[in-house]
Structures are given as C-alpha cells and as structure tokens.
mmCIF file of the N, C-alpha and C atoms, coordinates in Angstrom:
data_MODEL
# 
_entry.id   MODEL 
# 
loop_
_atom_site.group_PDB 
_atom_site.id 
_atom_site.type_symbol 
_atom_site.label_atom_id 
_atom_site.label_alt_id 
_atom_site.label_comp_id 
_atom_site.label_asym_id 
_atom_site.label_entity_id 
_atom_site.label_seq_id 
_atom_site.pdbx_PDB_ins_code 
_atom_site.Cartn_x 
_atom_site.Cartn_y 
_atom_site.Cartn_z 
_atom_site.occupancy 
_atom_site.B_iso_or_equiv 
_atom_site.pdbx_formal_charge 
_atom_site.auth_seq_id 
_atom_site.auth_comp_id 
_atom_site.auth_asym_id 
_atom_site.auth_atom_id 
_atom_site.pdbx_PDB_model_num 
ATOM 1   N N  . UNK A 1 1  ? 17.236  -14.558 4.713  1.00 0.00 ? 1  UNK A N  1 
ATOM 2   C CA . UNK A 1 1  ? 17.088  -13.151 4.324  1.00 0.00 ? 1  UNK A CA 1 
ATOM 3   C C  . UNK A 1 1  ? 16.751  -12.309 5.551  1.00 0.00 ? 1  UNK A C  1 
ATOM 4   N N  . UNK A 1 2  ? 17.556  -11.585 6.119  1.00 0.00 ? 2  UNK A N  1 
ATOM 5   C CA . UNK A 1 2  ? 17.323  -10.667 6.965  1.00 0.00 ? 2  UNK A CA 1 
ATOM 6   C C  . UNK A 1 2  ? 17.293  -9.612  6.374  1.00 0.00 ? 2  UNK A C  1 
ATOM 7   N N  . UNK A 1 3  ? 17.388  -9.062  5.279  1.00 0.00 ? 3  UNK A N  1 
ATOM 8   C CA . UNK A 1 3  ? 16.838  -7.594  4.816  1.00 0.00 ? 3  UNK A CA 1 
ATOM 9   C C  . UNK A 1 3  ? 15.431  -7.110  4.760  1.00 0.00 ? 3  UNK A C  1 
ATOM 10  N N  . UNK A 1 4  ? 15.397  -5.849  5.488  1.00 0.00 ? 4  UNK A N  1 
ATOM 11  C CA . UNK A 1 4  ? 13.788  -5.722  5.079  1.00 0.00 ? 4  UNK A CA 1 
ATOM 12  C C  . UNK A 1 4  ? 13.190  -5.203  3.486  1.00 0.00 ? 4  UNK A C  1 
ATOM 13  N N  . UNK A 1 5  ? 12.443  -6.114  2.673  1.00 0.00 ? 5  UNK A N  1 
ATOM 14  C CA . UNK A 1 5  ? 11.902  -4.931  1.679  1.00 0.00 ? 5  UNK A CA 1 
ATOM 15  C C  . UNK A 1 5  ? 10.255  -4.783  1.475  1.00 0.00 ? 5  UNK A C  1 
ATOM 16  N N  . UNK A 1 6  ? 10.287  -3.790  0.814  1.00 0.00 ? 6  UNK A N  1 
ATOM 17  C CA . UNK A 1 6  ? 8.717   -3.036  0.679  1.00 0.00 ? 6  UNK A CA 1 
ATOM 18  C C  . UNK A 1 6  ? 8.572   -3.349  -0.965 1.00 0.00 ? 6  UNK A C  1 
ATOM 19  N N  . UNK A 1 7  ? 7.398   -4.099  -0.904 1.00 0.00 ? 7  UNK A N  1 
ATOM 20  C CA . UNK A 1 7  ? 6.528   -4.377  -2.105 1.00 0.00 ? 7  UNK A CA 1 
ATOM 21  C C  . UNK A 1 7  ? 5.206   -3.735  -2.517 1.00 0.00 ? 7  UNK A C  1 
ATOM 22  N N  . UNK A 1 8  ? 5.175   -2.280  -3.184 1.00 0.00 ? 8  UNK A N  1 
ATOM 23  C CA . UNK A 1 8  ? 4.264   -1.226  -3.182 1.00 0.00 ? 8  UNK A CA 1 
ATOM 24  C C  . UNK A 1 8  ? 3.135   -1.922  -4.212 1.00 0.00 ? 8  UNK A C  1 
ATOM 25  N N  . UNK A 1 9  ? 2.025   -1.998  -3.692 1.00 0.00 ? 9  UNK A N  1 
ATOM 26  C CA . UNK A 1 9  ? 0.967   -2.232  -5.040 1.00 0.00 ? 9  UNK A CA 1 
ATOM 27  C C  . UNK A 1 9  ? -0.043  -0.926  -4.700 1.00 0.00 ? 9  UNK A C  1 
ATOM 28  N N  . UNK A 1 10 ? 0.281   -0.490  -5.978 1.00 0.00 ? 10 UNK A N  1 
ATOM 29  C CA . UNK A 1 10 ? -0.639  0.798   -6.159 1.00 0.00 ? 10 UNK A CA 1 
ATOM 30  C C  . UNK A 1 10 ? -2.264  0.648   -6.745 1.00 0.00 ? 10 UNK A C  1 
ATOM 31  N N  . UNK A 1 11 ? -3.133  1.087   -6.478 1.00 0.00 ? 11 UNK A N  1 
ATOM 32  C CA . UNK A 1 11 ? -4.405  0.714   -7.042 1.00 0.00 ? 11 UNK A CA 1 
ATOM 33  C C  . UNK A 1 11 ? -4.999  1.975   -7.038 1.00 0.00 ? 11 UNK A C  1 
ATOM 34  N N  . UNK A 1 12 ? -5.501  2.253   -8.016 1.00 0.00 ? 12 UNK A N  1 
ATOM 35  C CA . UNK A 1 12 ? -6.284  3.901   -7.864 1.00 0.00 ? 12 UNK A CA 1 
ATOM 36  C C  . UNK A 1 12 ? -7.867  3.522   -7.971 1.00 0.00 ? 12 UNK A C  1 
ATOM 37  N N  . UNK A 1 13 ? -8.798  4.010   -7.017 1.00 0.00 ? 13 UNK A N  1 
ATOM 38  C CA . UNK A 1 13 ? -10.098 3.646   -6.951 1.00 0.00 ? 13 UNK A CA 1 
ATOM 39  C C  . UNK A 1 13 ? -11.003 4.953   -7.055 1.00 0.00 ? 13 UNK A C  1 
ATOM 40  N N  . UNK A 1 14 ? -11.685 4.571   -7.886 1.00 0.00 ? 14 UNK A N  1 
ATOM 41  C CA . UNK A 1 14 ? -12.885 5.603   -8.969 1.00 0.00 ? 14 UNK A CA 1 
ATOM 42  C C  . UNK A 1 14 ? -14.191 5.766   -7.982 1.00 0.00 ? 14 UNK A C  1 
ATOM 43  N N  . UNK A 1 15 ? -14.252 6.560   -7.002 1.00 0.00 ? 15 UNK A N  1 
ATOM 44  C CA . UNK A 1 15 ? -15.830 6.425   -6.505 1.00 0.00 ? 15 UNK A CA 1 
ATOM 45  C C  . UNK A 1 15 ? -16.302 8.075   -6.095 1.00 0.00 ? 15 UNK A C  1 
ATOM 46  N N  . UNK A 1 16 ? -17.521 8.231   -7.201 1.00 0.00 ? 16 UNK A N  1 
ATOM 47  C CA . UNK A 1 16 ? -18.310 8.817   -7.216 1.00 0.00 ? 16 UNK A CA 1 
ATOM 48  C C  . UNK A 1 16 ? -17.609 10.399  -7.267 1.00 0.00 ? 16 UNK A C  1 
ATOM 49  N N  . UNK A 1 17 ? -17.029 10.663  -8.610 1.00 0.00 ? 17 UNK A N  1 
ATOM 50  C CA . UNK A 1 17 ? -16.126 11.974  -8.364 1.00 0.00 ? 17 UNK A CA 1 
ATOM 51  C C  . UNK A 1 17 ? -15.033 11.893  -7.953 1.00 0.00 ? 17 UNK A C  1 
ATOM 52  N N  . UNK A 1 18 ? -14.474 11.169  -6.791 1.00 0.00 ? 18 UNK A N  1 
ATOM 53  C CA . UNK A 1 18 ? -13.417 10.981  -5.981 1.00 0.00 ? 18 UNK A CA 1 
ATOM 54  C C  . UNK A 1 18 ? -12.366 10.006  -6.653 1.00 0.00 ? 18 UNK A C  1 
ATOM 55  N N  . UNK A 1 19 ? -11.208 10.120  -6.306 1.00 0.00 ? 19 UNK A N  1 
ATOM 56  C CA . UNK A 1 19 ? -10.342 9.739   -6.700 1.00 0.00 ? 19 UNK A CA 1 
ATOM 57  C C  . UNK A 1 19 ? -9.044  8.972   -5.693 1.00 0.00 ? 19 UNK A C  1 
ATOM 58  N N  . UNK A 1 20 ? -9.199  7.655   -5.233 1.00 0.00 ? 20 UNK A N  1 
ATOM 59  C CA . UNK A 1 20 ? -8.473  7.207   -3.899 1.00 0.00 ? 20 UNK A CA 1 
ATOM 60  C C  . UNK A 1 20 ? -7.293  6.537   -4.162 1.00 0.00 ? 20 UNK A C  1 
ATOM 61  N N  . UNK A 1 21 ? -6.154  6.153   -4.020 1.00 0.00 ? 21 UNK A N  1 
ATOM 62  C CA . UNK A 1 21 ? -4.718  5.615   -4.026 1.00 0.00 ? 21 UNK A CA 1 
ATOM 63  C C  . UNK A 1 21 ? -5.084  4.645   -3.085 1.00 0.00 ? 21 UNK A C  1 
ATOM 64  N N  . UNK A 1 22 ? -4.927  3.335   -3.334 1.00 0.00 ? 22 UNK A N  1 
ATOM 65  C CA . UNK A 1 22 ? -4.726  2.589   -1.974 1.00 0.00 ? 22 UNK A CA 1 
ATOM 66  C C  . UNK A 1 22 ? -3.098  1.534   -2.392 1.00 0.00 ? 22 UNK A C  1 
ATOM 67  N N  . UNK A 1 23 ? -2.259  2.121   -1.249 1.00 0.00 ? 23 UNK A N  1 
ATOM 68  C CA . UNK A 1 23 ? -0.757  1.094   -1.260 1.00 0.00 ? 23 UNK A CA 1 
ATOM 69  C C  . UNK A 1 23 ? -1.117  0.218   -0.541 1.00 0.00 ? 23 UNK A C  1 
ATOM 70  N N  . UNK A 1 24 ? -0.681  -0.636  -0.876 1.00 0.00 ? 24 UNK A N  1 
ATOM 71  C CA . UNK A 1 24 ? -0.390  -2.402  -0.213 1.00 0.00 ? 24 UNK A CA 1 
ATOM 72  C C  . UNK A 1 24 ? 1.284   -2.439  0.164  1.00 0.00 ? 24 UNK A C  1 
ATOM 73  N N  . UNK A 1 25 ? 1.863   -2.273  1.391  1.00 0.00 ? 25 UNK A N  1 
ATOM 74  C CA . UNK A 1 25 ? 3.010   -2.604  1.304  1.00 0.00 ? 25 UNK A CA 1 
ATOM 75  C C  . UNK A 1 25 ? 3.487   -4.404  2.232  1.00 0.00 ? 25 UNK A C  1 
ATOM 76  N N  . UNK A 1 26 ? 3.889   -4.834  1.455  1.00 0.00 ? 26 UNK A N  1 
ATOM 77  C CA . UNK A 1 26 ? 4.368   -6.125  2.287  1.00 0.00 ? 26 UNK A CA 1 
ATOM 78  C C  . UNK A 1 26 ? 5.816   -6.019  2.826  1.00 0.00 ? 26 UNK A C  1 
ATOM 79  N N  . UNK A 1 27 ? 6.178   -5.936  3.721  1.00 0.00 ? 27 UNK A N  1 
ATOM 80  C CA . UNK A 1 27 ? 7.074   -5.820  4.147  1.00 0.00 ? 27 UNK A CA 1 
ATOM 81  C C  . UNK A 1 27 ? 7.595   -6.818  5.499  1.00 0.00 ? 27 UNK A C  1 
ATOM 82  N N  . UNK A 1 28 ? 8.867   -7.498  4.967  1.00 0.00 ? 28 UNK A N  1 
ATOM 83  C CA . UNK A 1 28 ? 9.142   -8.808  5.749  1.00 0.00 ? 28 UNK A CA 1 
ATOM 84  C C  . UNK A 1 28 ? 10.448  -8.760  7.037  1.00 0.00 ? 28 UNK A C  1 
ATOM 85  N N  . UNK A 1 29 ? 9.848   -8.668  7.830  1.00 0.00 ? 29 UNK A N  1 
ATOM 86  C CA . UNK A 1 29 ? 11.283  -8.436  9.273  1.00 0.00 ? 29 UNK A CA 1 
ATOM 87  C C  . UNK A 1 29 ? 11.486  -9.735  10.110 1.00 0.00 ? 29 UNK A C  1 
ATOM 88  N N  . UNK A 1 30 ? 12.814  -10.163 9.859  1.00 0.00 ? 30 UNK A N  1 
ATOM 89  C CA . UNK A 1 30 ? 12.943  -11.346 10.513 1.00 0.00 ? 30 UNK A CA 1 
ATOM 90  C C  . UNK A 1 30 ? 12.135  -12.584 10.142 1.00 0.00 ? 30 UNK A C  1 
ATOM 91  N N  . UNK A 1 31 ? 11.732  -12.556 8.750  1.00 0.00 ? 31 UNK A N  1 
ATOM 92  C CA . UNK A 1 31 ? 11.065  -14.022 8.761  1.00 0.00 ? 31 UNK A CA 1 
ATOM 93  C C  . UNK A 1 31 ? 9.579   -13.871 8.643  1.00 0.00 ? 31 UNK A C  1 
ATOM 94  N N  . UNK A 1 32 ? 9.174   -12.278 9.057  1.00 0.00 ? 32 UNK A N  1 
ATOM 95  C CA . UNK A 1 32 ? 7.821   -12.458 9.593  1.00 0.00 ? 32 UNK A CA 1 
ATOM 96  C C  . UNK A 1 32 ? 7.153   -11.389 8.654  1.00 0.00 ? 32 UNK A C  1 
ATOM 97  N N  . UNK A 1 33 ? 6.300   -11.869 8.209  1.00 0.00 ? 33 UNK A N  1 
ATOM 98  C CA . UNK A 1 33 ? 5.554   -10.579 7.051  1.00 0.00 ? 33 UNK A CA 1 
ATOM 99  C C  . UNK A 1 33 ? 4.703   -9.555  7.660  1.00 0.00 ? 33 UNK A C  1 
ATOM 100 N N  . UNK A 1 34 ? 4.810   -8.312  6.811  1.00 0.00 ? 34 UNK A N  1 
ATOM 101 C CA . UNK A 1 34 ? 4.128   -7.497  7.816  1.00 0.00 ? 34 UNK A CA 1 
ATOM 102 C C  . UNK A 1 34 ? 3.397   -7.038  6.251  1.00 0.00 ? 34 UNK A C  1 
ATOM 103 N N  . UNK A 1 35 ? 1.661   -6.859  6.324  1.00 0.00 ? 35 UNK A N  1 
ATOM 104 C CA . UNK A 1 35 ? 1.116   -6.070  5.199  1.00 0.00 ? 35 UNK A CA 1 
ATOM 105 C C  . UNK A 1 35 ? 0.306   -4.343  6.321  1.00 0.00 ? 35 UNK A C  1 
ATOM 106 N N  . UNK A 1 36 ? 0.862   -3.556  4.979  1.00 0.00 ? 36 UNK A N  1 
ATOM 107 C CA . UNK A 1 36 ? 0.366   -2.488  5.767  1.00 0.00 ? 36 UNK A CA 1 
ATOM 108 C C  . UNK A 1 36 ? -0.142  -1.487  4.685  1.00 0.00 ? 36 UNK A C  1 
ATOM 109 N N  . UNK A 1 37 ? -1.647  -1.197  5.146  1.00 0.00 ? 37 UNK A N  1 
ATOM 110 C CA . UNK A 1 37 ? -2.335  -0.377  3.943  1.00 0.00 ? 37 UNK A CA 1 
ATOM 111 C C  . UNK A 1 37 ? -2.113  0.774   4.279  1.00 0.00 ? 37 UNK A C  1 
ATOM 112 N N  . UNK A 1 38 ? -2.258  1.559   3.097  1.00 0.00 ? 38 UNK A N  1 
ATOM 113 C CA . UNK A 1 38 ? -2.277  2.788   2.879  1.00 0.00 ? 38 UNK A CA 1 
ATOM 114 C C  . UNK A 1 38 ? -3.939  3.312   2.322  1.00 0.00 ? 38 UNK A C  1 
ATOM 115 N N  . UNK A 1 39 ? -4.517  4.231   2.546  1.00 0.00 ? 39 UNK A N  1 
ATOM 116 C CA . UNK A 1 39 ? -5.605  4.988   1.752  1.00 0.00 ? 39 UNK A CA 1 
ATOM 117 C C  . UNK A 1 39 ? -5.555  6.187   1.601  1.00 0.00 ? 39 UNK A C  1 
ATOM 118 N N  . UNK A 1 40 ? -4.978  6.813   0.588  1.00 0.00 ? 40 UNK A N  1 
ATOM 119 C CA . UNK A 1 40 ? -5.349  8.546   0.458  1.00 0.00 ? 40 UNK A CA 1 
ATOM 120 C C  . UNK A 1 40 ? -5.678  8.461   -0.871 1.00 0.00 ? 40 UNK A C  1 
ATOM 121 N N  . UNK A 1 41 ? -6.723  10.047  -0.240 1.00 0.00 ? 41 UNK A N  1 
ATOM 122 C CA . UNK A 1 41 ? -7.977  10.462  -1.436 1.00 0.00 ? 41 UNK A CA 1 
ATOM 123 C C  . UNK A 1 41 ? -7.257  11.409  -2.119 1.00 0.00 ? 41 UNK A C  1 
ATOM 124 N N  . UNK A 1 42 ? -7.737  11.559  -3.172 1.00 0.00 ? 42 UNK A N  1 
ATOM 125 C CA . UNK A 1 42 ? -6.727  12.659  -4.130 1.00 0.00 ? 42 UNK A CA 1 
ATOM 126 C C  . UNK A 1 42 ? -7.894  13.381  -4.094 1.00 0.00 ? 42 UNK A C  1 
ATOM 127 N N  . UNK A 1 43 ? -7.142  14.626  -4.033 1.00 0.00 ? 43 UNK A N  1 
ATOM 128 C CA . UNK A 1 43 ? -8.235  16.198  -3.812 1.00 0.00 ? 43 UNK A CA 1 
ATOM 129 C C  . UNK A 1 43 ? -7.889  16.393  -5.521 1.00 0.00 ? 43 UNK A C  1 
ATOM 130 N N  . UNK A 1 44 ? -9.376  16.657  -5.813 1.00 0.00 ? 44 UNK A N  1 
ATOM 131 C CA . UNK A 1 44 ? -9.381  17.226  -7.205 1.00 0.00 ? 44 UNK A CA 1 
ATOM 132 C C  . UNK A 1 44 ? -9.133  19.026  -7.302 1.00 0.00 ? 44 UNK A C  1 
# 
C-alpha cells in the first residue's frame, strides 16, 4: 500500500465551561505511520 490515508478520531472534551475537539489523525507514508494530534477549543 503506497497510498496515503487519514484516520480522523474525533473526541470532544468537557472541561470546566470549555469545550475542546481533539483529532487523532493516523496517517501512513511509505510503510511508516505517522499519528498527528490536533487540539482546538471551541469558543462558546
């Protein structure tokens, strides 16, 4: 498999009023896995 794809895991996190998105993307190039986070806060 030489195609690259992106495996999004979405998680929404509850702290204190706030409201945060965190993506998980796994993404595989050449054989080789790459994980790369994401964190944004949602403005209420």
């Amino acid at each position: 498999m030489h195609n690259e794809y992106d495996i999004p895991f979405v998680v929404t996190l509850h702290m204190k009023n706030t409201y945060a998105v965190l993506r998980v993307h796994v993404i595989k190039i050449e054989g080789q896995p790459y994980v790369l986070l994401q964190l944004e806060p949602l403005m209420n």
